[in-house]
Steps between C-alpha positions, in 0.01 A plus 500: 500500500453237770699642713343859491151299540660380843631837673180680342272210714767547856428871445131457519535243779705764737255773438206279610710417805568880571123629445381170717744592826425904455120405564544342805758728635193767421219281632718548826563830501102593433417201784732698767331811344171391537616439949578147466817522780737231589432359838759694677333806395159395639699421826707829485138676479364310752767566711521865476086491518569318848731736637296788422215389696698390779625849506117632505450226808777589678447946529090404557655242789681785649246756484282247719803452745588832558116531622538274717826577613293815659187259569341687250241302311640558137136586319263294309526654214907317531363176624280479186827568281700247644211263463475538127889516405517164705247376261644634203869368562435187690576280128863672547572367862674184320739760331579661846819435687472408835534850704221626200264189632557629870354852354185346307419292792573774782300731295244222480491477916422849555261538239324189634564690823281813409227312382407316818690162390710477816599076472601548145727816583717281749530246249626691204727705778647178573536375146670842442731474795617124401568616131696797589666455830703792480229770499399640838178598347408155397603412904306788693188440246447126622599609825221758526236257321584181728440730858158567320423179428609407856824282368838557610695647191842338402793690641810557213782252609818755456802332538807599673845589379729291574753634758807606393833306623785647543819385295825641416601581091656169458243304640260710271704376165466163583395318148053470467450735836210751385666884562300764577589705179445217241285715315322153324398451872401777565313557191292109549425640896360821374291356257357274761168582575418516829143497695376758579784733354317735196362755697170642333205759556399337856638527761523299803733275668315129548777441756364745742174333526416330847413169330431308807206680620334471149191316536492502880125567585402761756207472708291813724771717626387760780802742607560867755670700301762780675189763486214236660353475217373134398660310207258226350547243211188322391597203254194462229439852561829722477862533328791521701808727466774467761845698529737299692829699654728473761807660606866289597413381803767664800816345572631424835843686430275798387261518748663783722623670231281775507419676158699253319208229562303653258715505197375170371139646499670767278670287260184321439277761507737712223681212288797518743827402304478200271135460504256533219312876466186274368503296808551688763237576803422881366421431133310210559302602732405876265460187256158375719446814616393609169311194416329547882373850405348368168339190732433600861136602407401192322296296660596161526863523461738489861836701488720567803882456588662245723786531691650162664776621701526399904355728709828671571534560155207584437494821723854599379321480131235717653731731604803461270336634188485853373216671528404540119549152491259419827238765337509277190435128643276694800237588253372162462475170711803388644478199724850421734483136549690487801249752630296213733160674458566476098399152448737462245797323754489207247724731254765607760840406338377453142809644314385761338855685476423527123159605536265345282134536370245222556151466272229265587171450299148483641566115601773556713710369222898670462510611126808767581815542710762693466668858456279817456661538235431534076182414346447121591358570877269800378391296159362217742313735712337625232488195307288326871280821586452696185632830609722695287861582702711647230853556525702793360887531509769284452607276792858392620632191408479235787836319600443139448794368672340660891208343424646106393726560846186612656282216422760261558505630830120396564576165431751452840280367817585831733262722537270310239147621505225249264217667322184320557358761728152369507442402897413094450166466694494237694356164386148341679630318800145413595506197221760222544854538314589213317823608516580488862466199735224515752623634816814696359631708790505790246158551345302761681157466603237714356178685667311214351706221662411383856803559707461561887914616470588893475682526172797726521521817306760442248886740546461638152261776399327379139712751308840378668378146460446548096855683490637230631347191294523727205887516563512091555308431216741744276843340622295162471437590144825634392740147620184222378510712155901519536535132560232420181741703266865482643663146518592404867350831628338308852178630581502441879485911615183481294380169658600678850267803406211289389489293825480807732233618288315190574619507854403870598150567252367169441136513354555815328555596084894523609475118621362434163797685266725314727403161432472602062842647545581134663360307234737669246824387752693213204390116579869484647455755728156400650666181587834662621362732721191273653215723341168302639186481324398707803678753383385490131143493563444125377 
């Protein structure tokens, strides 16, 4: 009896325990019915929430860029989009990966862009670039931005391959030497993302532009062209638009060699072998032409072409070129600057092999230079004068590797020409210079100075004499900088320059550069090479 008692109470126990654990199994089941996920699911749908909106960003993003890939302004009824999905999404940024950041914020740039928020487009551009190095959307963006803000953009730093030694098959299967077909290697290099290196909607290449001239300031420019007709630039009141070009200057071993002379002008005129359709002389130069028909009745904006070949050049240019070609760049200023009546003899020997496109704003002020090529030249044009210069058509690629030579090339001292073409004017001689000793030999007495001597008229015309400081100062520039970056690099060409600038125009704005460039010579080097106070203006 007991014993039944027992079992009968374990029986009634176990069913308890059974109807207990079936209620929370089904407390579970109606809580995950009822949308109460696990925490991987709410991260799963955030994820997949994330990635559809980046999707969204990224076709709007390239519906913007394909506008302005054609400097097309991509409508406000667009702008206004991208403006609200960027506030709708921006709590999903955190869930981005990196190259989906780049998007948001690139999107962000241009949409700042359109709505007159210039200073906060370069930022996000750059933000953009530094989270997704890769893109070449993300580059030509901040590049773009920074010339309108009047910065020098950052240039991509692409690295070289490594050069390829030689070795025979044994030396090859030497134990821990890296082969060429380890395909682990190979796999870890072509993952390696490189600057520069995802080619997008854009398209420019930032290694063709002229970055030395950027920021250079030009002042009142007053030029012949070919025709007699007057060239004027009037900084506060007009924009400037300059085609540089030249042709290879002639060879001695060429000189008598009749037709033959002229095949250089050919080759750069058509692409020649080897050379880049985009850059060459003829579809650069249909490149301004278009943008001078859109401009040459504006007021207020200055467009002509430059040549700055030697004279003898020059004239075999003149008469080298085919005649569709001459009826092209005839039918709007041209001005030879070896031509002596020009005014322009400052610019003879500029190289301008590669021509190149130069954009100043209404202060003078360098905000372009580079190919006539792609958007980036017309956008800023636009972007400084408000005129509308839309271009249609696909465009060849440029060869980046001619221009890297090229600019290389510009860096060597032969043949260097600087770009501060703004004549100095002459400082007030009438008032005493601190800076030179009473009685120097060299100063030059003014109108207002009582002097019973005849004062001889200097050897050098003005324009001759500003060519020639202007290419002191330069060299004087490049070996002080040189020696400031590049252990043991001596300064003392760049000394040499300075003091004959002192010598030959004291008193003048060129004296004055001379002595700052001075100042930056190392402590070492002042002492080492006898730099007086003099000399430094102290």
């Amino acid at each position: 009896m007991l014993h039944t008692i027992s079992w009968y109470r374990q029986g009634i126990f176990i069913t308890l325990t059974v109807l207990f654990v079936n209620s929370v199994w089904g407390y579970e089941d109606r809580g995950r019915q009822r949308g109460e996920q696990p925490e991987n699911s709410r991260r799963e749908q955030l994820r997949q929430e994330a990635q559809a909106s980046s999707s969204e960003i990224d076709t709007l993003l390239g519906q913007i860029l394909q506008a302005v890939n054609k400097n097309q302004h991509p409508g406000e009824d667009l702008i206004t989009q991208a403006a609200t999905m960027l506030e709708e999404n921006k709590h999903f940024v955190p869930a981005y990966k990196d190259e989906q950041k780049a998007q948001y914020m690139l999107l962000q740039a241009w949409t700042d862009f359109y709505q007159g928020n210039l200073p906060d487009a370069m930022n996000w551009s750059l933000r953009a670039c530094k989270m997704d190095e890769s893109s070449q959307d993300t580059w030509i963006s901040q590049a773009v931005f920074c010339l309108l803000n009047g910065k020098r953009p950052p240039e991509p730093r692409i690295s070289k391959p490594e050069p390829r030694r030689d070795m025979d098959e044994t030396e090859n299967r030497r134990p821990g030497r890296r082969r060429d077909n380890d395909p682990i290697n190979n796999a870890r290099n072509a993952s390696a993302s490189e600057p520069y290196s995802r080619k997008g909607t854009l398209e420019f290449d930032l290694s063709a532009l002229r970055s030395e001239m950027l920021k250079e300031r030009f002042g009142r420019l007053e030029y012949k062209s070919v025709d007699g007709s007057k060239v004027e630039y009037k900084p506060g009141e007009d924009t400037l638009c300059i085609f540089f070009w030249q042709v290879e200057p002639v060879r001695a071993d060429v000189e008598d060699a009749g037709d033959g002379a002229n095949g250089d002008v050919e080759a750069m005129r058509t692409g020649g072998s080897g050379s880049s359709q985009k850059l060459n002389l003829n579809s650069q130069e249909q490149y301004f032409s278009n943008i001078y028909k859109v401009l040459k009745d504006r007021p207020q904006i200055t467009c002509f072409l430059l040549n700055t070949n030697g004279l003898q050049d020059a004239e075999r240019v003149a008469t080298g070129m085919e005649d569709d070609f001459a009826h092209e760049i005839m039918d709007k200023p041209v001005v030879y600057a070896a031509d002596s009546a020009s005014g322009a003899s400052a610019y003879v020997g500029v190289k301008a092999q590669i021509p190149f496109m130069l954009v100043a704003d209404k202060e003078g002020i360098v905000r372009y230079a580079g190919p006539a090529a792609d958007f980036m030249p017309a956008f800023i044009l636009s972007s400084l004068t408000g005129v509308e210069i839309s271009l249609d058509g696909a465009q060849p690629q440029a060869t980046a590797g001619r221009v890297r030579e090229f600019r290389e090339d510009l860096m060597g001292m032969d043949g260097l020409r600087p770009w501060r073409v703004t004549p100095p004017k002459a400082l007030n001689h009438s008032a005493a210079d601190p800076n030179r000793p009473a009685g120097d030999p060299n100063s030059v007495p003014t109108t207002g100075q009582a002097s019973g001597k005849k004062i001889a008229k200097p050897t050098e015309t003005p324009l001759e004499g500003q060519v020639t400081a202007d290419h002191l100062l330069a060299l004087a520039q490049m070996e002080i900088e040189a020696c400031r970056k590049i252990r043991g690099k001596s300064p003392e060409k760049g000394i040499v320059a300075c003091r004959e600038v002192l010598k030959k125009y004291p008193n003048t704005e060129y004296a004055q550069q001379a002595r700052e460039l001075l100042r930056r010579v190392p402590p070492q080097y002042k002492k080492k090479y006898e730099i007086t106070d003099e000399e430094l203006g102290l």
